[in-house]
C-alpha positions in Angstrom: 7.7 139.0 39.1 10.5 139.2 36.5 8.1 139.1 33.8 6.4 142.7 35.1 9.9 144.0 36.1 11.1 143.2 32.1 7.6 144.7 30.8 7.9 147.9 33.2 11.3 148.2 31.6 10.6 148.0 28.3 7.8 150.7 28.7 10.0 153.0 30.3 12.0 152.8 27.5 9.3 153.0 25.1 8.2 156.2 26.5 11.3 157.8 27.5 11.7 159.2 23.1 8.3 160.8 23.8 8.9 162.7 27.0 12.6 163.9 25.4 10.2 166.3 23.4 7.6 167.4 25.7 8.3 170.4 27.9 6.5 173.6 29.2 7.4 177.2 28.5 6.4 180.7 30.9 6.2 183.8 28.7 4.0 186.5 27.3 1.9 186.1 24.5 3.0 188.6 21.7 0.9 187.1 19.0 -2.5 185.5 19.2 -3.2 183.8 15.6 -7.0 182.7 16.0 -7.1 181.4 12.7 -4.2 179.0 13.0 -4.8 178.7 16.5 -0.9 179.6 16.9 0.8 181.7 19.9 3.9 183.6 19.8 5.9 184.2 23.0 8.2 187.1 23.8 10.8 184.2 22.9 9.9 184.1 19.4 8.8 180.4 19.7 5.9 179.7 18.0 3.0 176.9 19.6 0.2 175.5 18.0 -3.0 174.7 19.8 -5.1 171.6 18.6 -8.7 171.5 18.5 -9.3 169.8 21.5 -7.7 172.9 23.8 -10.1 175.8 24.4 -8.4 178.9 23.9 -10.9 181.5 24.7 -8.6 182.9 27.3 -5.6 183.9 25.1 -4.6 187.4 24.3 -2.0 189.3 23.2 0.2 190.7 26.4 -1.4 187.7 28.9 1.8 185.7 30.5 1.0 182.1 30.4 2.7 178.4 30.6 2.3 176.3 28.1 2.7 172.6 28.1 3.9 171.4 24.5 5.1 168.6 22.9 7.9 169.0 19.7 6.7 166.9 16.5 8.7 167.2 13.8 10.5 170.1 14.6 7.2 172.2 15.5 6.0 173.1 19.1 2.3 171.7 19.5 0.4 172.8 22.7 -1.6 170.3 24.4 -2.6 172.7 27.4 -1.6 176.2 28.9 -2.1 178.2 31.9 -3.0 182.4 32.4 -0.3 183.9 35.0 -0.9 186.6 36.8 
């Protein structure tokens, strides 16, 4: 038992640096880069899609919320949601 209560610890802190930078952000989309893959929000901030997300829904004036994770100082979107 003190063994899985020391591991569980030390997980949680292992993790806890990784969840400091992830976050999710509502706006509406004032730049669609498809090249890049790269959104702008009515913010300013700037969030790059990987390959892995399908973006076929994005366009310019949609409101969405976008789940991101910061890596070295940029915003990279791992998912995102169209608002109505």
């Amino acid at each position: 038992m003190k063994k899985t209560v020391i591991a569980l610890a030390i997980a949680a802190i292992a993790v806890s640096p990784l969840a400091a930078g992830a976050g999710e952000k509502e706006g509406k989309i004032t730049k669609w880069e498809t090249t890049t893959r790269t959104v702008t929000l009515d913010d300013g901030r700037t969030y790059q899609f990987n390959e892995t997300v399908k973006t076929e829904q994005i366009k310019e004036g949609a409101r969405v919320k976008v789940t991101y994770a910061e890596k070295d100082g940029k915003y990279q979107a791992t998912k995102y949601e169209i608002l109505r």
